[in-house]
N, C-alpha and C positions, 0 to 999 in steps of 0.2 A: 464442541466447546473445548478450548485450550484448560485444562485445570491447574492454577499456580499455588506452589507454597512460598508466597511470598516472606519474608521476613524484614519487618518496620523497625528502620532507626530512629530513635528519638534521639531529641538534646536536651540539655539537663534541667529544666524544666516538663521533661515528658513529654512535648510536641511532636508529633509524626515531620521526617525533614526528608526521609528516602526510604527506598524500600529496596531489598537486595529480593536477585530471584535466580534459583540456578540456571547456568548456559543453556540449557537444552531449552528449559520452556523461553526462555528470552527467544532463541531460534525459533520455534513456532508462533510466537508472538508474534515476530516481527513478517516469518511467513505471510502468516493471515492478516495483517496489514498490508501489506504488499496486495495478497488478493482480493482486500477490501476495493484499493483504491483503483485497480484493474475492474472490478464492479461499478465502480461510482461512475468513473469513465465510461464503462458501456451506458449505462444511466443517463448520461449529459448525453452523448453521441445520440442515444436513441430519442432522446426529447427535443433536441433538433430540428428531427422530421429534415434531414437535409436529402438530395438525390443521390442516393449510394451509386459507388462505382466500382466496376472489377476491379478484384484484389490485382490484377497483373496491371492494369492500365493506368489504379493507385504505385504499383513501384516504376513505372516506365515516366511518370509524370515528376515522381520524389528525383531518379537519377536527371533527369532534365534537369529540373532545378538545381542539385550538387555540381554538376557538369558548367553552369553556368557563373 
């Protein structure tokens, strides 16, 4: 778990409007989002249920297509 010190702006009424957060954890934030959705991905892929194919026969079929 990422730990943030966020710090909340408010507007002159005292309404939360943004939240500042130092660079570093914004970088890890955004990391683990990235690996989330590399997750989610494998997730759909694998509910699928489609016929998996060699990884080499998957890039020999991608350049086919490019080439085309």
């Amino acid at each position: 778990m990422v730990i943030v010190h966020p710090e909340v702006l408010v507007n002159r009424k005292r309404q939360p409007k943004a939240v500042l957060l130092p660079y570093a954890e914004w970088g890890r934030i955004m990391e683990d989002l990235a690996e989330l959705e590399d997750i989610r991905a494998y997730d759909r892929a694998k509910a699928r249920r489609d016929v998996a194919i060699p990884f080499e026969q998957a890039v020999r079929e991608l350049k086919k297509k490019r080439v085309s």
